[in-house]
N, C-alpha and C positions, 0 to 999 in steps of 0.2 A: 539443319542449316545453321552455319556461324551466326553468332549476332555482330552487329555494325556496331560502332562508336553510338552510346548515347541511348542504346536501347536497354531494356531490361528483359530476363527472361520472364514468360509467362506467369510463372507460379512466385519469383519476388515481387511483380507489380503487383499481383495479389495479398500478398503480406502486407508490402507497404502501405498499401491501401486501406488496412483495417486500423492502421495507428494515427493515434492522433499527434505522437510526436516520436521524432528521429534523432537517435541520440548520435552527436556527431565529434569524432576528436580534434583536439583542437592541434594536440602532439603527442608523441611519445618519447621517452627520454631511458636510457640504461647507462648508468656509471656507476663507476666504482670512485668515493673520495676517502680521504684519509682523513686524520686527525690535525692536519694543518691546515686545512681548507678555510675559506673567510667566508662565514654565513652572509648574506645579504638579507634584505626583510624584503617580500613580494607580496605586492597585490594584484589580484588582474579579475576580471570578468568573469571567468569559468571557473570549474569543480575540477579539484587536482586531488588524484589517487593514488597514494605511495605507497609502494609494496617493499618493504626491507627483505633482500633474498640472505646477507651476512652481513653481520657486527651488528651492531647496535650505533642508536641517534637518538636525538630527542629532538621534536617541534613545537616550536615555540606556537601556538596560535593565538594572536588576541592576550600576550604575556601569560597562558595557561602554557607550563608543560607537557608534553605528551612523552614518555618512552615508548619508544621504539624499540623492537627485538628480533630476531628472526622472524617471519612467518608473519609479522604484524602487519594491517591494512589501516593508513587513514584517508581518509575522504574529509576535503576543507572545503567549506562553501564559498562561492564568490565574496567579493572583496572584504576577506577577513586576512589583514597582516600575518605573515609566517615566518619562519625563516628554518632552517636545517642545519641541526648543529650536528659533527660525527664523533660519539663519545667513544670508539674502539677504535684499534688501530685503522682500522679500516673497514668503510661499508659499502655494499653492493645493493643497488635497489632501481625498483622499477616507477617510472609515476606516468601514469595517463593525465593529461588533459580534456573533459571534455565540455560538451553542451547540449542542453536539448531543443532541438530545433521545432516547435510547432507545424505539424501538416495541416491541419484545418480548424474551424472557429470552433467544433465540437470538442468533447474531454474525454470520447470514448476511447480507449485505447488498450490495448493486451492488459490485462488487468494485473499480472507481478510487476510490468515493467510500472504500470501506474502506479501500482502500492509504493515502489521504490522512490519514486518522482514526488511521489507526495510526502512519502516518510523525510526523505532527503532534504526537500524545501520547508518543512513545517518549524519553526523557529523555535520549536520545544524544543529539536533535538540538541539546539547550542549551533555552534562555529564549526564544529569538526564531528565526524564520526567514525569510532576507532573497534575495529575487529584483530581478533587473534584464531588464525588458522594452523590446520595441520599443513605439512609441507607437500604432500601428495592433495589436497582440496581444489576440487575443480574452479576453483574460481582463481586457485592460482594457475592453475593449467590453460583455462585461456586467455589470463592477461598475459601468459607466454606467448600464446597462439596469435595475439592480438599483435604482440610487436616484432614477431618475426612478419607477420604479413604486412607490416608497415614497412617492411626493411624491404622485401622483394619488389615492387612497384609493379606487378605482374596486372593482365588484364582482368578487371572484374575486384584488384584489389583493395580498394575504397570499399567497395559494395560487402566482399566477404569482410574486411576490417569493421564494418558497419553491425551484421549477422550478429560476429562475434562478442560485440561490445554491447549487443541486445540481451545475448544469452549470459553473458557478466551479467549483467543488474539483474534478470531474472535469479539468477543465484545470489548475487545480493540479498534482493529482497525476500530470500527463503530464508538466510542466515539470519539476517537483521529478525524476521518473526519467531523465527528460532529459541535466538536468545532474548528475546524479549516475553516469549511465553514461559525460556527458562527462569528468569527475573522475576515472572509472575509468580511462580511459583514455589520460589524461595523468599518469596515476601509475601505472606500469603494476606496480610493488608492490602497491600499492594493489588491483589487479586479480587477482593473485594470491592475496593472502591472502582477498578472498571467494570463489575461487573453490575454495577448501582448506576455507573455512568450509560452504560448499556441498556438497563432498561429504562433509565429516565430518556433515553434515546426516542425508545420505544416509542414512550407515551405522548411525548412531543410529536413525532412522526410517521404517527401511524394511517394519517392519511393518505398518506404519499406512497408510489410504487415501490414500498420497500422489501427489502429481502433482507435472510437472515446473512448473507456473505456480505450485503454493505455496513451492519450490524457488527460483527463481526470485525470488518475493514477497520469500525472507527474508532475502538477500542485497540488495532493492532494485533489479532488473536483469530489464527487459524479457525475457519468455518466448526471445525469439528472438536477441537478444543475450549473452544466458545459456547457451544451447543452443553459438553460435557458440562464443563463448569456452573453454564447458567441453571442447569437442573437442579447440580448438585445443590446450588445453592439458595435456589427460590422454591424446589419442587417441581418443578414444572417446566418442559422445554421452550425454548427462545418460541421455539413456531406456534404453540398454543396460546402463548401470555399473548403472544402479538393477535393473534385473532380472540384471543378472550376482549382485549382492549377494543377492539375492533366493535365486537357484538357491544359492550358497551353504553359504545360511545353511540351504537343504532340506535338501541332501545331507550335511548334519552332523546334524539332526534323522534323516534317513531311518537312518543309519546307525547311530544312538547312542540310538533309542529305538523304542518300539512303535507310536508315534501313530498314528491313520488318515490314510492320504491326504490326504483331504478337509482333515483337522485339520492335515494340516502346511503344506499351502495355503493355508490363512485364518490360519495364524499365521506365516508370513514374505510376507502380503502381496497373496496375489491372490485375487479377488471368488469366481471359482469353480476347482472342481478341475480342467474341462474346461482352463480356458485354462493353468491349472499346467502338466497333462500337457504340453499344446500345447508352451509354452514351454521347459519342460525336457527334452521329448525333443528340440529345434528344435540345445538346446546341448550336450548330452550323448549324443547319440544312440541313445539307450535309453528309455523309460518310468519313470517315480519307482517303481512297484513292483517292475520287473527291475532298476535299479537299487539297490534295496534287497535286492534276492536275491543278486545279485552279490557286496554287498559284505557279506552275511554267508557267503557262501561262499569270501570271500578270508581271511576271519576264521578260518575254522574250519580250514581250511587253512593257517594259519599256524600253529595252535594244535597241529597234527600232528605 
């Protein structure tokens, strides 16, 4: 059965529905200018994405240079002054405009497009964020995709325009991890000090529902390159220090207060008492409540 004006199909209201925010264009633009062109300075509300397909430019942002060259990407943040100067005879380039439109009060959302959303708006990264692609890179492939469907006005093509400018930042935000773990890595400083900031993460937050991919997230460092890393360099993987920190921070509760079980479990951090016990007898060789007898019977016995 066709759909009507104004419906969605089945399987996109389902999509839609899992995001908390919908990235939406504001425009799209493809020209070719030359080297006589008169730069003007812009500011405006949205995130503007310039793809140079020939020649070279340079953008001004916030009076920072940027060059521009074949195959280069920048992404300017809201209202930071720019302007587009064309330093070759002639440039060909593409620029999206867009925005991200919030679906609901919560922040759960497809977790690459949120990596990007968050990377993107985080004020460390500066004014502008600047990539160098090969010319076959699928992120140039569907800002192509993106503005042919913008040119058709066919039915459904908002919606596929929409898809495609989801599946952009997902590949954004693969690239941006990319080279930012490549960075890591060639500064291996650099490498250490997130990985110090990582586990002082930890230690602050180990109460909480945490996992090792938000871990991970907040250092910027792929789930499994982060894992690598943190062994290498403390001994011991992200998931053991976190439940070592865990046991702990028990056995100072178990010791130094009355709590229930259960309560000391949900307050340094695991869902149930079952997997506490589990875990803490796995490390300690005892049970959290023979443990806790113990050590008021070492107490008391001191006290003698």
């Amino acid at each position: 059965m066709p759909h009507t004006a104004g419906q969605l199909p089945k399987a996109w209201e389902e999509l839609v529905d899992t995001l908390a925010y919908m990235p939406a264009i504001v425009k799209t633009i493809e020209k070719i200018h030359d080297s006589s062109w008169s730069p003007t300075i812009n500011r405006h509300d949205h995130y503007e994405m310039a793809y140079i397909k020939k020649g070279s430019a340079i953008y001004q942002v916030e009076g920072v240079d940027v060059n521009m060259t074949p195959n280069s990407i920048i992404i300017i943040k809201p209202e930071r002054a720019h302007k587009f100067i064309v330093k070759s005879e002639s440039c060909e380039f593409i620029v999206l405009s867009f925005k991200f439109k919030p679906q609901k009060d919560d922040l759960s959302s497809h977790v690459s497009l949120n990596d990007f959303i968050e990377y993107i708006e985080d004020d460390a990264t500066g004014d502008f964020i600047q990539l160098k692609l090969n010319k076959k890179n699928d992120i140039v492939h569907v800002m192509n995709r993106i503005l042919r469907e913008r040119m058709k006005y066919q039915v459904w093509g908002d919606f596929l325009s929409c898809l495609l400018i989801m599946e952009l930042f997902v590949l954004l935000s693969r690239t941006l991890k990319q080279e930012w773990e490549q960075s890591a890595k060639n500064r291996n400083l650099k490498l250490h000090e997130l990985l110090n900031i990582s586990k002082e993460y930890i230690d602050n937050n180990y109460a909480k529902e945490l996992t090792l991919s938000q871990v991970a997230k907040y250092i910027y460092l792929s789930d499994s390159y982060f894992a690598h890393s943190f062994k290498d360099k403390f001994g011991i993987s992200p998931k053991s220090y976190l439940l070592r920190v865990r046991i702990e921070a028990a056995k100072e509760l178990l010791e130094n207060t009355d709590s229930k079980i259960a309560d000391v479990a949900l307050s340094v951090g695991f869902s149930s008492q079952q997997r506490f016990n589990d875990i803490f007898r796995k490390n300690t060789g005892m049970t959290p409540l023979k443990y806790r007898q113990k050590s008021k019977l070492e107490r008391v016995n001191k006290t003698e």
